[in-house]
Residue frames as qw, qx, qy, qz and C-alpha x, y, z in Angstrom:
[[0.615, -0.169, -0.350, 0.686, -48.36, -111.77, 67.98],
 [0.342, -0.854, -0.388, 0.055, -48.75, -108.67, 70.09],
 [0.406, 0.594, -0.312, 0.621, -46.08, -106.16, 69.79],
 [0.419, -0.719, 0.265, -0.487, -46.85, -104.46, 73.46],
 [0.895, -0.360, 0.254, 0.063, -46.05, -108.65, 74.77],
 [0.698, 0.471, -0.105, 0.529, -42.82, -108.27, 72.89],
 [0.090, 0.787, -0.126, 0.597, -42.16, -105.12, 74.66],
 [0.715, -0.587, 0.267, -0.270, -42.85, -106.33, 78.35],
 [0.995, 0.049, 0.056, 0.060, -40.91, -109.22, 77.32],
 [0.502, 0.530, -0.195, 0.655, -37.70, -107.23, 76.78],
 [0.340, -0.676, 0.072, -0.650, -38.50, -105.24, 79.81],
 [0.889, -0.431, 0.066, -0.136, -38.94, -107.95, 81.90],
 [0.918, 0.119, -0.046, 0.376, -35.69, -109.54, 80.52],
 [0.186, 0.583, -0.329, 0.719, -33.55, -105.72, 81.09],
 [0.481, -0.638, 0.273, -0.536, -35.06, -105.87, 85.08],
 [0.399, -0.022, -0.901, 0.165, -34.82, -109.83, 85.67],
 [0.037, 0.265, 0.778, -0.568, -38.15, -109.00, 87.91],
 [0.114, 0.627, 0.671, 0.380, -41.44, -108.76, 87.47],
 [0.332, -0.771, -0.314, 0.443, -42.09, -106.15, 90.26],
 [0.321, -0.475, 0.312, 0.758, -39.53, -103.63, 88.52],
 [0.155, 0.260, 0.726, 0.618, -40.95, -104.47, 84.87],
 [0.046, -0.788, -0.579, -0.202, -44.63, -103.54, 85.91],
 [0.159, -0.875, -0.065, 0.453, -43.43, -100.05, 87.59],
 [0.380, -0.400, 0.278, 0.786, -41.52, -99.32, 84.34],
 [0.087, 0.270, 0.888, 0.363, -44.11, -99.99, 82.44],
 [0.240, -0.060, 0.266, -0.932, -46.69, -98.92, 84.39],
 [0.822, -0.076, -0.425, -0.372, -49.07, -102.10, 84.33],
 [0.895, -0.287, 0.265, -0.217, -50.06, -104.81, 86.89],
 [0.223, -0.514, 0.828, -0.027, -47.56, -107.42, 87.16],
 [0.557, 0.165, 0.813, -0.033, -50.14, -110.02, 86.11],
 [0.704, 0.689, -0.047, -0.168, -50.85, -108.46, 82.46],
 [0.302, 0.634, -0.670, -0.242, -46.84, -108.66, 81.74],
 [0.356, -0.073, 0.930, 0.047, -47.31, -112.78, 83.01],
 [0.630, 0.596, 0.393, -0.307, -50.06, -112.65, 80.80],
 [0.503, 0.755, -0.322, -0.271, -48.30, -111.54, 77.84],
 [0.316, -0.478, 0.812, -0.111, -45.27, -113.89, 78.86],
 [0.662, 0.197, 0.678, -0.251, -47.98, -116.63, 78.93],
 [0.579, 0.716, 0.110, -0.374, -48.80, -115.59, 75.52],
 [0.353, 0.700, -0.600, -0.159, -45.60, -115.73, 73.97],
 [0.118, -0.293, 0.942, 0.111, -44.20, -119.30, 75.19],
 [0.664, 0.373, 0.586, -0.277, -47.89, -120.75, 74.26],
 [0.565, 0.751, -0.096, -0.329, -47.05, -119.15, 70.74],
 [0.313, 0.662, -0.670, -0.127, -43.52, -120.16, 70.25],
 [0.961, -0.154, -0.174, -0.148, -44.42, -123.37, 72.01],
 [0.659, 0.362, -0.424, 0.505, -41.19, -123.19, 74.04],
 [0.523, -0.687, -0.274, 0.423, -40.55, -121.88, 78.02],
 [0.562, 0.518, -0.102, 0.637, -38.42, -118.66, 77.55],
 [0.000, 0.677, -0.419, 0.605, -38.04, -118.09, 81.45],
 [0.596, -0.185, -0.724, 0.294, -37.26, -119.85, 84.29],
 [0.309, -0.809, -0.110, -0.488, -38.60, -117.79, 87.36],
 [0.350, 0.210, -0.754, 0.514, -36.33, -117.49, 90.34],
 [0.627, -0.467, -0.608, 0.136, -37.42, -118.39, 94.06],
 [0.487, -0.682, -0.210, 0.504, -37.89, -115.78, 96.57],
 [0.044, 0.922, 0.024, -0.384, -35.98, -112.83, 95.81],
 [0.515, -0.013, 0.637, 0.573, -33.75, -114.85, 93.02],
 [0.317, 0.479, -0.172, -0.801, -34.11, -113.18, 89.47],
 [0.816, 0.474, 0.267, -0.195, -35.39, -114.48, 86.63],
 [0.007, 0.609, -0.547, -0.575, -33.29, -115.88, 83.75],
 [0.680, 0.495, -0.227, -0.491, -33.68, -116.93, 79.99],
 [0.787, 0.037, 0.554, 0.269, -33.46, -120.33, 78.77],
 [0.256, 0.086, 0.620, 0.737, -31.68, -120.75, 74.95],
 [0.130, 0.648, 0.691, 0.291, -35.03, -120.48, 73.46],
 [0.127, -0.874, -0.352, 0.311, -35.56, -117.11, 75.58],
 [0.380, -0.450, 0.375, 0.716, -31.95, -115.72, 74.55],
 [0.247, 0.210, 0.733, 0.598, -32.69, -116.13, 70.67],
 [0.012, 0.683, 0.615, 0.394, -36.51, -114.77, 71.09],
 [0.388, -0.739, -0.199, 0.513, -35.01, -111.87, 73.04],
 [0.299, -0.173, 0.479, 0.807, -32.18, -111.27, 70.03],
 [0.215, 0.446, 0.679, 0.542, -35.41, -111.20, 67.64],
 [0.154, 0.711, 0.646, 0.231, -37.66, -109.18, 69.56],
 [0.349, -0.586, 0.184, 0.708, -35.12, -106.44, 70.35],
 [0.113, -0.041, 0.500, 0.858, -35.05, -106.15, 66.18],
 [0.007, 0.546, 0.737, 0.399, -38.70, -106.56, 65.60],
 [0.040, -0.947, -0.305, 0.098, -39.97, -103.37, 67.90],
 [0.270, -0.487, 0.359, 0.749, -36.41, -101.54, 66.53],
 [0.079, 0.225, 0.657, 0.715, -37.78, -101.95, 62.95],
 [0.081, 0.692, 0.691, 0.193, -41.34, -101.21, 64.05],
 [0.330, -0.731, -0.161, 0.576, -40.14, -97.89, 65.70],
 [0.332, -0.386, 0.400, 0.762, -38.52, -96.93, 62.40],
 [0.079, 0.351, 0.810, 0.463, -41.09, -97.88, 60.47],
 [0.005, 0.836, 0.541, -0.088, -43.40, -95.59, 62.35],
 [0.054, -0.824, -0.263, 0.499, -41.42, -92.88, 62.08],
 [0.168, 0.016, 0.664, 0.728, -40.63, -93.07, 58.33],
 [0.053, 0.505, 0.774, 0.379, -43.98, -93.38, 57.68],
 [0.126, -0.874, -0.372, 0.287, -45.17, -90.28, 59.93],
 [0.107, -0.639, 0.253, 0.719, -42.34, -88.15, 57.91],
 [0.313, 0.229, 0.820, 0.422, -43.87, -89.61, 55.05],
 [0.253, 0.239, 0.340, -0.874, -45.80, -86.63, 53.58],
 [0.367, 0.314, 0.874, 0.056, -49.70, -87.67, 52.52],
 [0.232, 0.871, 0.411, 0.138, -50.91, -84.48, 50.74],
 [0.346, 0.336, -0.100, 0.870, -48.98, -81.00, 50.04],
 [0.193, -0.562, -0.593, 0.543, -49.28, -78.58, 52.40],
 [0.261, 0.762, 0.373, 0.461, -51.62, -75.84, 51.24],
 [0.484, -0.385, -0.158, 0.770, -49.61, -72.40, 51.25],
 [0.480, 0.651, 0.546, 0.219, -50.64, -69.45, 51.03],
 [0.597, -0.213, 0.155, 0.758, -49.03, -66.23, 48.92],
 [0.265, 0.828, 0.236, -0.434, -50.20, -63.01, 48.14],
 [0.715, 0.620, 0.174, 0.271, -48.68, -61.80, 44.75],
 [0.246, 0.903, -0.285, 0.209, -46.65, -59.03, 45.75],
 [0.317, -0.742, 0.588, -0.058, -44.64, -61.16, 48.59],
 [0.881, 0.152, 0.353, 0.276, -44.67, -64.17, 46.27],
 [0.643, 0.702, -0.031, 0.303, -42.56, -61.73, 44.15],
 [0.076, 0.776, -0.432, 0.454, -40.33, -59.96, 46.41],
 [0.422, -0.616, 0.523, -0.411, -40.09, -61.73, 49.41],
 [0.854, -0.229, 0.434, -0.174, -41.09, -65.31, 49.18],
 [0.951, 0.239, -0.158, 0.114, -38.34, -66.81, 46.45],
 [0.410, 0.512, -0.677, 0.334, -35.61, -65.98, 48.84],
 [0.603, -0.380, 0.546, -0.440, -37.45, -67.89, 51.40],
 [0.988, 0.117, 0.044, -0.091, -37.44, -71.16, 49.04],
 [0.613, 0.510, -0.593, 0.115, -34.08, -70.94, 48.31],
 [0.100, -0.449, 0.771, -0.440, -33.49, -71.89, 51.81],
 [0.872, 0.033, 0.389, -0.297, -35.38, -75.16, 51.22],
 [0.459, -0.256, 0.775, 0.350, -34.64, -78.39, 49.78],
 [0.195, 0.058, -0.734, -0.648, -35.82, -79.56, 46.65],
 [0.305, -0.319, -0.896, 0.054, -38.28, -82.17, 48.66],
 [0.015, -0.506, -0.498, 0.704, -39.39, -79.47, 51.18],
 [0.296, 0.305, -0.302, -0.853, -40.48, -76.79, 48.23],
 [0.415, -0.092, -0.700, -0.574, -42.56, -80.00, 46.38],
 [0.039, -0.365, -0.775, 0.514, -44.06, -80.66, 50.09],
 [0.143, 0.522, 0.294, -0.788, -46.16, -77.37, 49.86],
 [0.142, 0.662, 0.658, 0.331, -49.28, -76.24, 47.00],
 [0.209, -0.198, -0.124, 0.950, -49.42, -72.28, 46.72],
 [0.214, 0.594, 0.750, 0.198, -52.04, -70.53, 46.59],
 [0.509, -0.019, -0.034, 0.860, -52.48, -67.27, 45.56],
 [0.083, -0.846, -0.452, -0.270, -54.93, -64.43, 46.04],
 [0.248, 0.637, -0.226, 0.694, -54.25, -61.25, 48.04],
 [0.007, -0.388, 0.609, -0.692, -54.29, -60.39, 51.97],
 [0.537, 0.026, 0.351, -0.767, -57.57, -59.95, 52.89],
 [0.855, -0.065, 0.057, -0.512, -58.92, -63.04, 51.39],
 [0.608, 0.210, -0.752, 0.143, -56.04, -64.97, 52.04],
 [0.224, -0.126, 0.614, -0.747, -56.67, -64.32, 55.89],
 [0.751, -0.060, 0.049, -0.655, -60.59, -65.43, 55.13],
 [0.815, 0.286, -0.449, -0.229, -59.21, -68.43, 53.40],
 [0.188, 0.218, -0.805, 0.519, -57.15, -69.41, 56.72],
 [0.364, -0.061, 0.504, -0.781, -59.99, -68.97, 58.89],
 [0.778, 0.117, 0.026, -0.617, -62.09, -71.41, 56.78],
 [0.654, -0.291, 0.698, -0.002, -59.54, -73.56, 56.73],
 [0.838, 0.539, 0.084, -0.023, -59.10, -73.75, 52.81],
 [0.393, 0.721, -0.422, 0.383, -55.15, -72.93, 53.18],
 [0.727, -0.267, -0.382, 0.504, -52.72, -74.66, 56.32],
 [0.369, -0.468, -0.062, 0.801, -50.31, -71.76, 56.69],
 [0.380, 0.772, 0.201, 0.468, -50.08, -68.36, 54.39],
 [0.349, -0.318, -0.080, 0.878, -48.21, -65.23, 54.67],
 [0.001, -0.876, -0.426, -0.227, -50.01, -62.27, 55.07],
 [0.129, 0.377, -0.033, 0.917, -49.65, -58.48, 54.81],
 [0.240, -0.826, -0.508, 0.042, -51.03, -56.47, 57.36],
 [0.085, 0.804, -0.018, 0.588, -51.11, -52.67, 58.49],
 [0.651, -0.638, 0.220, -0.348, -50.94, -53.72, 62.24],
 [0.180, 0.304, -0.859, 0.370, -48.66, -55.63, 64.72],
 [0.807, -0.213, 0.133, -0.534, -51.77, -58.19, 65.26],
 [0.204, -0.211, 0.931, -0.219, -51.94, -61.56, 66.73],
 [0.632, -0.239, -0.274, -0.684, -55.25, -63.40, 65.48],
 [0.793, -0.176, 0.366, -0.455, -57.35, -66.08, 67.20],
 [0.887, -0.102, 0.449, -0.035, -56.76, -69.30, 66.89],
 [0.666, 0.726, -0.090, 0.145, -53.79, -68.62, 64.32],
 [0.713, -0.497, -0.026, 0.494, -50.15, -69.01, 64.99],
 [0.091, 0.980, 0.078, -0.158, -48.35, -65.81, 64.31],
 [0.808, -0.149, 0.096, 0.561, -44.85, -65.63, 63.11],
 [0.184, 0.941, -0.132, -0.252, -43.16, -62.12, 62.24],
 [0.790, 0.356, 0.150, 0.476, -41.40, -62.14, 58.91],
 [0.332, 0.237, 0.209, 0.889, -40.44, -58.32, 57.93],
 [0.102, 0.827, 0.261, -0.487, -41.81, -54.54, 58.16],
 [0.358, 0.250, 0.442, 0.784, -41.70, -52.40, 55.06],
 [0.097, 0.482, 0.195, -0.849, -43.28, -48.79, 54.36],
 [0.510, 0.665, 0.544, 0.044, -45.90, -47.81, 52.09],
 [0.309, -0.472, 0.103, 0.819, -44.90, -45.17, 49.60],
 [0.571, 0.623, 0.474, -0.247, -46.33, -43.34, 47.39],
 [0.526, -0.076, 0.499, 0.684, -45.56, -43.46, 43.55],
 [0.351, 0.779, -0.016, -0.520, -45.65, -40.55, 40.94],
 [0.752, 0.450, 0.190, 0.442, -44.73, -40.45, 37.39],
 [0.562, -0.032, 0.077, 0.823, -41.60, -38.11, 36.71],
 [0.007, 0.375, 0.221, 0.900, -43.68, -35.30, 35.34],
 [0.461, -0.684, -0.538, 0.173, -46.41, -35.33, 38.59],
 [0.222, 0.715, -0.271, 0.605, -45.71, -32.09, 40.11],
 [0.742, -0.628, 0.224, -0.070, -45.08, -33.34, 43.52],
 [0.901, 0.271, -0.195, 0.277, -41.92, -35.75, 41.63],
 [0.399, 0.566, -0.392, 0.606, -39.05, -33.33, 42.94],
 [0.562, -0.635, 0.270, -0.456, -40.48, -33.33, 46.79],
 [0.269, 0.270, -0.902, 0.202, -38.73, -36.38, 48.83],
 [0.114, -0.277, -0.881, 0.365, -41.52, -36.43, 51.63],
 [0.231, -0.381, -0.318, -0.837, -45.03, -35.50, 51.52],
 [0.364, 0.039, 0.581, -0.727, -48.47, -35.30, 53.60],
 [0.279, 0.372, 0.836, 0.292, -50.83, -37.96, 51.79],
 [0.214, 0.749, 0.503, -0.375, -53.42, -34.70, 51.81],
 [0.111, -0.555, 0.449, 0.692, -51.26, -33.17, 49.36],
 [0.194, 0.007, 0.951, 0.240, -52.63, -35.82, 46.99],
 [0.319, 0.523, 0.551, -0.567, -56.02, -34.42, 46.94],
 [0.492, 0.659, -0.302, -0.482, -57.63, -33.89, 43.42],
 [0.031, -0.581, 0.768, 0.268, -55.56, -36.94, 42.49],
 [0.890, 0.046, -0.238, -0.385, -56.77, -39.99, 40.35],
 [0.512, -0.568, 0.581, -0.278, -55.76, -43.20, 42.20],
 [0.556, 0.410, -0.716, -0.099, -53.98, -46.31, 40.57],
 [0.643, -0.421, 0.483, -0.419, -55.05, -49.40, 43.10],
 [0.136, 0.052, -0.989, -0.038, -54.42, -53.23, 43.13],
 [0.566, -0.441, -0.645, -0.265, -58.03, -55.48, 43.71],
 [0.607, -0.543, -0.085, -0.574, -60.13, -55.22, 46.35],
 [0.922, -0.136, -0.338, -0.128, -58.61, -57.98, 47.63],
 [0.657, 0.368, -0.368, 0.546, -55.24, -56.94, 48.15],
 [0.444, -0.698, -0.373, 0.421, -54.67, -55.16, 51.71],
 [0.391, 0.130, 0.282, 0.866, -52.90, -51.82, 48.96],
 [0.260, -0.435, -0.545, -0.668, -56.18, -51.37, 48.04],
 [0.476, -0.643, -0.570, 0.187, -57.78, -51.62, 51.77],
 [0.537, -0.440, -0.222, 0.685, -55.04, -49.07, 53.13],
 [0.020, -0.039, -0.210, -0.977, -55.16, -46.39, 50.31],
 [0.318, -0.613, -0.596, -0.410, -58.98, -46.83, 50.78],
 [0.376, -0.752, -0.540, 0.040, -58.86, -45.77, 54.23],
 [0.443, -0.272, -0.005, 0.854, -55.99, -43.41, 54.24],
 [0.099, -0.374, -0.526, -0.757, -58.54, -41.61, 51.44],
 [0.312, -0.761, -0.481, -0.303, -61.43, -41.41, 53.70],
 [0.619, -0.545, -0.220, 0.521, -59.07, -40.41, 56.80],
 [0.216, -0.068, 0.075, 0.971, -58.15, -37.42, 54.52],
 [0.450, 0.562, 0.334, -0.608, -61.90, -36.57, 53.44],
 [0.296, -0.307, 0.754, 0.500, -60.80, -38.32, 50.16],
 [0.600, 0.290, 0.650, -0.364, -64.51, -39.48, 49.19],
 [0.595, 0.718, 0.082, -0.351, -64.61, -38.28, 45.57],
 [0.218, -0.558, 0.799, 0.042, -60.87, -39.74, 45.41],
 [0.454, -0.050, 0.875, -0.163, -62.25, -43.20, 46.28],
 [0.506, 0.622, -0.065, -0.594, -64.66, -42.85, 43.35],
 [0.403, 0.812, -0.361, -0.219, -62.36, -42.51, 40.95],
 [0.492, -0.450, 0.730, 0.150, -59.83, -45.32, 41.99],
 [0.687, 0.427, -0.434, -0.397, -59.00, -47.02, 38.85],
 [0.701, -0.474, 0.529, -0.063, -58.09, -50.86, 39.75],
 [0.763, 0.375, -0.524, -0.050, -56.09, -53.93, 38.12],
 [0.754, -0.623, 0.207, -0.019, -54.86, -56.50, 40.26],
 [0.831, 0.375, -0.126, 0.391, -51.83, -56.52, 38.09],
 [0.368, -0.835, -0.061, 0.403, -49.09, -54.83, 39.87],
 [0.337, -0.398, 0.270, 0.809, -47.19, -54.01, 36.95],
 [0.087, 0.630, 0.570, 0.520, -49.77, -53.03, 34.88],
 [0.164, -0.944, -0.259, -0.123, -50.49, -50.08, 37.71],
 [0.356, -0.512, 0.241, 0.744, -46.59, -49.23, 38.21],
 [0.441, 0.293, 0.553, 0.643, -47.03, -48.77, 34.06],
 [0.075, -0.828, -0.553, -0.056, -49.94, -47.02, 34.92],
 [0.388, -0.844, -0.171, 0.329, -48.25, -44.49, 36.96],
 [0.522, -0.300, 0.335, 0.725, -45.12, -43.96, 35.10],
 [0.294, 0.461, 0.647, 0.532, -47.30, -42.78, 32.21],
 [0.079, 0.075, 0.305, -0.946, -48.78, -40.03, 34.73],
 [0.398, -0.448, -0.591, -0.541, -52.36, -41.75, 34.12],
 [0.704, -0.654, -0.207, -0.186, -52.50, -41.63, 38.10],
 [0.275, -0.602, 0.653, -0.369, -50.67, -42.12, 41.75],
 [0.802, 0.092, -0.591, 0.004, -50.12, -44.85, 43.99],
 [0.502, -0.591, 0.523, -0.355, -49.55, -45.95, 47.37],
 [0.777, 0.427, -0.457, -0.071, -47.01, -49.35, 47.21],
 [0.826, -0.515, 0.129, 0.188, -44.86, -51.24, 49.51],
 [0.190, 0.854, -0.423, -0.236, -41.26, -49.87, 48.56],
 [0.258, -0.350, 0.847, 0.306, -39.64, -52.91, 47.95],
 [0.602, 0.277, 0.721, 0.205, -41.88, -53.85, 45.27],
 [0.191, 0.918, -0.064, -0.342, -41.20, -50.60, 43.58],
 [0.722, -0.193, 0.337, 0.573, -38.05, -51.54, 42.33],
 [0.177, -0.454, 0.181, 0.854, -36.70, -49.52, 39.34],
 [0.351, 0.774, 0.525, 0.038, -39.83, -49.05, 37.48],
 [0.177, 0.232, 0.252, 0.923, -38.48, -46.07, 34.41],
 [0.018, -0.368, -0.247, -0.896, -40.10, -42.96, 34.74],
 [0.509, -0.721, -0.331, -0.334, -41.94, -43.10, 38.15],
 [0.118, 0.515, -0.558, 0.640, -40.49, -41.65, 41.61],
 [0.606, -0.575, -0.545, 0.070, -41.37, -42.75, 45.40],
 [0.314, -0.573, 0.181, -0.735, -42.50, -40.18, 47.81],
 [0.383, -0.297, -0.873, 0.056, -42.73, -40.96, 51.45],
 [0.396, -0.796, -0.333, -0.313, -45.33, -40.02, 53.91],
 [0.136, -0.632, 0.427, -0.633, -44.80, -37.81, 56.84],
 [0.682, -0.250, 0.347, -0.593, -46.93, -39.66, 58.55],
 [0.052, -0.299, 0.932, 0.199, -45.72, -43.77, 57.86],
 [0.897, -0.073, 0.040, -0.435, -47.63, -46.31, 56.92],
 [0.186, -0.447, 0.875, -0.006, -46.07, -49.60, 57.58],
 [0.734, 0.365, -0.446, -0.360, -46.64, -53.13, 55.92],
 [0.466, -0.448, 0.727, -0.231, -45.81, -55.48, 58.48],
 [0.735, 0.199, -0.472, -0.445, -45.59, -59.18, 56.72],
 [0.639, -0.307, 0.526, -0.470, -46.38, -62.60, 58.95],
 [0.338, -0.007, -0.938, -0.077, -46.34, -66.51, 58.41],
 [0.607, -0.187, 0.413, -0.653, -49.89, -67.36, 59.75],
 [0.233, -0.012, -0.954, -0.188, -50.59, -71.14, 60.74],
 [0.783, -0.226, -0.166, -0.556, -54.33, -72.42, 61.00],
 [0.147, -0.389, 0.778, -0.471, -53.63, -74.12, 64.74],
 [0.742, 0.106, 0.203, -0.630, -56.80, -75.80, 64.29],
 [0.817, 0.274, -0.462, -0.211, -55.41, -78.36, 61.64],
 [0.909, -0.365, 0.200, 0.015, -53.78, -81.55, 63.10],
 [0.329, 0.845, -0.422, 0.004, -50.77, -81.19, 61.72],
 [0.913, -0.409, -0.019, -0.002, -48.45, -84.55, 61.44],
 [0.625, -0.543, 0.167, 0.535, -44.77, -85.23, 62.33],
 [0.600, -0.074, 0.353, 0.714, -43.32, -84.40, 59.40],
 [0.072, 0.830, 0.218, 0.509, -45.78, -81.27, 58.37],
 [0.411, -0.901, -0.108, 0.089, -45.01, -79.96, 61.41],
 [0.452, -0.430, 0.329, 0.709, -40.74, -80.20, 60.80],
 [0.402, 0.506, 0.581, 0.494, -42.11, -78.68, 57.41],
 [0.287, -0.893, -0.335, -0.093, -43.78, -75.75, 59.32],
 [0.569, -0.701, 0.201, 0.381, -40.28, -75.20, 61.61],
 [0.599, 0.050, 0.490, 0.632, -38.05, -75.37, 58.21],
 [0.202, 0.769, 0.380, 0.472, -40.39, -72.68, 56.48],
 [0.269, -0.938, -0.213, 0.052, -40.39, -70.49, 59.60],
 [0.719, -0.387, 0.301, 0.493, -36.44, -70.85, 59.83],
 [0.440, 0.383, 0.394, 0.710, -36.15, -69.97, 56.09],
 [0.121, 0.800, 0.309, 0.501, -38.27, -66.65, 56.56],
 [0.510, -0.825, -0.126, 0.210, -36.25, -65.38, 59.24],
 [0.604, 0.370, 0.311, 0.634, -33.94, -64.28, 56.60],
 [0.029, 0.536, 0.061, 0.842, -35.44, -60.44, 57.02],
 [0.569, -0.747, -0.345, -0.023, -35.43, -60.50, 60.36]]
């Protein structure tokens, strides 16, 4: 049996005409007798009587009954597709730099369900090669740091939050007692950095060469731990340049900010490229919804 001759067959039976059926449809008038044909050859039964002239059509018993059925049988298949299309077949890969998987992204899960949170597979590396890792299409969505208010290519863009960079001393630093500095002030200074990877580590790299920093950059000691390089700092083995809200109340180190800002702008990017089906996509709209929290 043919669902689509089920369908005309209901159609036909809401218009009582054929003429009406094929223009809701949008098909020839001789496929829906075709289908018609199809069905009373199957059920071996007549299930319309055709009217003369401009008389409608109307259902014998047999039609009435295989009307009642196939009213349930494309209602169940309808339901059945769209269970199954909200049915997810794989987690969606997500991805989370370390510092807003700490600060930013577990009050975006609480505003998920239980089901929606085991939808999704995190992955975790820092900005800059979480951005590469979109673009190659090893990650769906991720949230990314950037220094800019950018849009990429083929990437949908969502704005979570802005934050400020700031830079961190240890208590005894002799800048500690100043509230706002000039990063050039900093000169001479050994530099406490997150990985290469991280976009911390990009920004205090170029904010360094933008001062004439060069022997600076050098020196940069790294760890992609971030509290292993707040520790760092509080100890006065070095500086820092951080996103204040992942400062929190680290003992014995202070935050300085720049005259001159640097901002931290953070983003939900989705790789537009994937096919994305019904029910990743209300997955996608539920996540964005949740991170509009710090908007």
């Amino acid at each position: 049996m043919i669902l689509s001759d089920l369908q005309y067959f209901i159609t036909l039976c809401e218009t009582h005409n054929f003429t009406k059926a094929s223009e809701k449809l949008f098909v020839s008038q001789p496929s829906i007798s075709m289908s018609i044909h199809r069905l009373e050859e199957e059920m071996g039964q007549q299930l319309l009587i055709r009217g003369r002239g401009q008389k409608p059509l109307y259902l014998t018993p047999a039609g009435e009954k295989m009307l009642d059925y196939a009213k349930i049988i494309i209602h169940d298949v309808e339901r059945m597709r769209e269970e199954v299309s909200n049915t997810p077949s794989r987690k969606l890969k997500l991805g989370v730099p370390p510092i807003i998987g700490a600060y930013f992204f577990p009050e975006i899960m609480k505003q998920l369900s239980t089901e929606e949170i085991n939808a999704f597979s995190t992955v975790e590396t820092g900005s800059i090669e979480m951005h590469q890792l979109l673009k190659d299409g090893e990650v769906d969505m991720a949230f990314i740091g950037s220094a800019t208010e950018e849009k990429p290519a083929n990437l949908e863009s969502y704005f979570i939050a802005r934050d400020e960079f700031v830079v961190c001393v240890s208590e005894l630093h002799p800048l500690a007692k100043k509230k706002t500095i000039a990063f050039s002030e900093l000169k001479g200074s050994r530099f406490i950095s997150l990985g290469k990877g991280f976009l911390q580590s990009d920004i205090l790299e170029k904010t360094c060469h933008a001062n004439g920093m060069e022997e600076e950059i050098n020196n940069f000691y790294y760890t992609d731990e971030l509290q292993t390089a707040k520790s760092l700092i509080s100890s006065d083995i070095g500086v820092g340049l951080m996103i204040r809200s992942s400062v929190g109340t680290q003992r014995n180190m202070v935050t300085l900010r720049l005259k001159d800002p640097l901002y931290f702008y953070i983003y939900l990017w989705v790789n537009d490229l994937y096919p994305f089906t019904g029910y990743e996509k209300q997955l996608k709209k539920k996540l964005v919804e949740a991170s509009s929290i710090f908007i």
